[in-house]
C-alpha positions in Angstrom: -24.7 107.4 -16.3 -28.5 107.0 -16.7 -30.6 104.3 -17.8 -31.3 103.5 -21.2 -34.7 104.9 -22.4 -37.5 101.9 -23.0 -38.1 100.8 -26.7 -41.0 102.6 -27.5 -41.7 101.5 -31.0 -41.2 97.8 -33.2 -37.9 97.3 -33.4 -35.2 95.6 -35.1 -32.5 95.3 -32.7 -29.6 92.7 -34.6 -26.5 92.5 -33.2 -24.9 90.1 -36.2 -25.4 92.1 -38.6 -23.0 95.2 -37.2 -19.9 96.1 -39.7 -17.2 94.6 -38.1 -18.8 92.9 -35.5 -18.1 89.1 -34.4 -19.9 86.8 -33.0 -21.9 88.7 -29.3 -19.6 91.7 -30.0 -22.3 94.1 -29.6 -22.4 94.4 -25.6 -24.7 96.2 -23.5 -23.1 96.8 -20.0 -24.7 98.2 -16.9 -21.4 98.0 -14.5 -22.3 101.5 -14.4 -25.5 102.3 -14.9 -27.3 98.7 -13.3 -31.3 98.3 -13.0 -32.4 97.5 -16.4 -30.7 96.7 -19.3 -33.2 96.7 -22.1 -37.5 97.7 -21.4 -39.4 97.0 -23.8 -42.5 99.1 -23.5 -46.1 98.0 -21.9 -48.3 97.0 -24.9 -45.4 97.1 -27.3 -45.3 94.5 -29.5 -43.3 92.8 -32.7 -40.2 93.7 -30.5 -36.9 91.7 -32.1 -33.8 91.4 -30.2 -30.8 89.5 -31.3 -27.1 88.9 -31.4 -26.4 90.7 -28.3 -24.5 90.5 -25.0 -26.6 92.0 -22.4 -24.3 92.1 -18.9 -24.1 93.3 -15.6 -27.7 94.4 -15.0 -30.5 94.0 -12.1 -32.4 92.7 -14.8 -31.3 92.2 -18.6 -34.3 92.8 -20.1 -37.9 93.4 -19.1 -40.7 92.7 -21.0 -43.6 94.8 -20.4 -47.1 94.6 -19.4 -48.9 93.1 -22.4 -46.8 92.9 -24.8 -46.2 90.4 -27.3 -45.2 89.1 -30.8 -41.4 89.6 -29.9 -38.9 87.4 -30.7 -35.8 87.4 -28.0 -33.3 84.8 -29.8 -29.5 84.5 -30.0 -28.5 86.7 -26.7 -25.8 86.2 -24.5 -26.9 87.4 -20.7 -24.4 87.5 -18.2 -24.0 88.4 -14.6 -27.2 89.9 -14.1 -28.2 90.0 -10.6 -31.8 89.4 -10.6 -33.2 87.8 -13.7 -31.9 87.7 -17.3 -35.5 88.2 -18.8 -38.2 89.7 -16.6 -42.0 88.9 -18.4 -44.8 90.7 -17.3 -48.0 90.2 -16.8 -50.1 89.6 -19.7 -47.3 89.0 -21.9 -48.1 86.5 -24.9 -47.0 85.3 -28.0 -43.7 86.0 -27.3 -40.8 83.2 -28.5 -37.8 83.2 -26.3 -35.0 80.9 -27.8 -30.9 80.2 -28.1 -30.2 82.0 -25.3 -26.9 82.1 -23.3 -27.3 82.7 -19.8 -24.3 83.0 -17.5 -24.7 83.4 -13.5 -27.8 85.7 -13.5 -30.2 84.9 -10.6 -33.1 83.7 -12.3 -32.9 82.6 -16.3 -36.2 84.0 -17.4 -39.0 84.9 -14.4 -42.5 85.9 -14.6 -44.5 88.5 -12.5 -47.4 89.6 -12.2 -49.1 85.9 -12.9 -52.4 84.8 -11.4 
């Protein structure tokens, strides 16, 4: 299996709102694939992501160089290795809320920081 290409574009990404779905029944699941879950592009921006489980990854989900306005809220992140949410360098105005996080290594790091 590959990798799943980087968000590219704004996006809506709403996992309770899925016919049929339950609570977190919308999972994303790198036991295959592993690296990253979800990249959100460099410069990207009004990225929104929730109602999602995101498991089994090096990293969940990376946000990437200099990009903002993106709401992260209502994820479930489980099991993954490294971080659950990786933010980059000149990352701002970005709110990151109700999150679940289950043995990952780091909850949410930072790189790239002076």
């Amino acid at each position: 299996l590959s990798p799943l290409p980087a968000l590219t574009d704004s996006v809506y990404l709403e996992g309770f709102t899925q016919s049929g779905a339950g609570v977190y029944d919308i999972i994303i699941d790198g036991s295959v694939a592993k690296g990253t879950g979800l990249v959100v592009q460099n410069g990207l921006s009004n990225v929104n992501i929730s109602g999602l489980t995101i498991r089994n990854f090096q990293n969940g989900l990376l946000m990437g160089v200099n990009s903002s306005e993106a709401r992260i809220d209502s994820n479930k992140f489980l099991n993954n290795g490294i971080s659950a949410i990786q933010l980059s360098s000149g990352s701002r105005n970005n709110r990151v809320s109700n999150l679940q996080i289950t043995n990952s290594g780091i909850g949410i790091s930072f790189s790239g920081l002076n």
